[in-house]
N, C-alpha and C positions, 0 to 999 in steps of 0.2 A: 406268743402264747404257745405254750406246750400242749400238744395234742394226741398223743398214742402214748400207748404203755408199751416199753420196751421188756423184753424179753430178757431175763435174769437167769442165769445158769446157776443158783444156788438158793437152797432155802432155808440161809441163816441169815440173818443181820447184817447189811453192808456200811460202809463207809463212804455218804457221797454227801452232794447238795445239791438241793431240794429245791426243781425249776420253779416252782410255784413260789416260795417266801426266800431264797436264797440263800437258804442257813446251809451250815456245815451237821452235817445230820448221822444221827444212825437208824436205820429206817426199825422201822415194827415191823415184825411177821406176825399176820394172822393165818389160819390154817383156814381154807376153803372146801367146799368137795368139788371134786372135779371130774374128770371121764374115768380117770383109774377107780375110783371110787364106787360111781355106780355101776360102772363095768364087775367090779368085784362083788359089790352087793347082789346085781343079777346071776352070774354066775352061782355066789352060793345058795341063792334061791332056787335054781336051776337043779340044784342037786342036792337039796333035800332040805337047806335050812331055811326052812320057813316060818319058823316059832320064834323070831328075835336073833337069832345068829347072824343069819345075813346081814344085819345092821350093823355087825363089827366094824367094817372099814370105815364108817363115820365114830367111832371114838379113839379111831388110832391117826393121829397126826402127822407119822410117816408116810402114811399111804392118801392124803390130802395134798391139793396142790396148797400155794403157800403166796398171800398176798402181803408186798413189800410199801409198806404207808411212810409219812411223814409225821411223828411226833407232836413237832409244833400246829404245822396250819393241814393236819390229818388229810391228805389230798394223797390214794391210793396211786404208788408212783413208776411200781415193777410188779409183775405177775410170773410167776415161776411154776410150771406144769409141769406135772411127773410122766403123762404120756404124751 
C-alpha cells in the first residue's frame, strides 16, 4: 500500500503510474492555497489592503501551491509547494 505523498518539483502535469489503480496516467493539477498564499494575503493586509485586495493571491494560480491527482481512481498522488 502506498502511504505518503511525495514531493513534486513542478507544477504542471506529469507523466507517471498511478500506485493506487496502476494505470499509465497523466495526473491533474488542482491549485490549492498554501503558506505562500496566506503569507501574501497577510502581508497586503498588513499594509493597507483591507477592502478585498489582500485576497488577490487566492485568484491567482501561480502563487498557489498545486495538487497532482489521478484521473482515473482520483487518489491525490504529488503535492508541489511553492515555499
Amino acid at each position: 500500500m502506498f502511504t505518503g505523498l511525495p514531493r513534486v518539483t513542478t507544477s504542471i502535469p506529469v507523466h507517471t503510474i498511478c500506485p493506487y489503480c496502476g494505470n499509465h496516467i497523466i495526473t491533474v493539477t488542482t491549485p490549492v492555497p498554501g503558506i505562500l498564499t496566506w503569507l501574501l494575503c497577510s502581508g497586503l493586509f498588513l499594509f493597507g489592503c483591507f477592502l478585498g485586495c489582500c485576497l488577490l493571491p487566492f485568484c491567482m494560480r501561480s502563487l498557489m501551491d498545486v495538487s497532482h491527482s489521478c484521473p482515473v481512481c482520483h487518489q491525490q498522488l504529488f503535492y508541489y509547494r511553492r515555499l
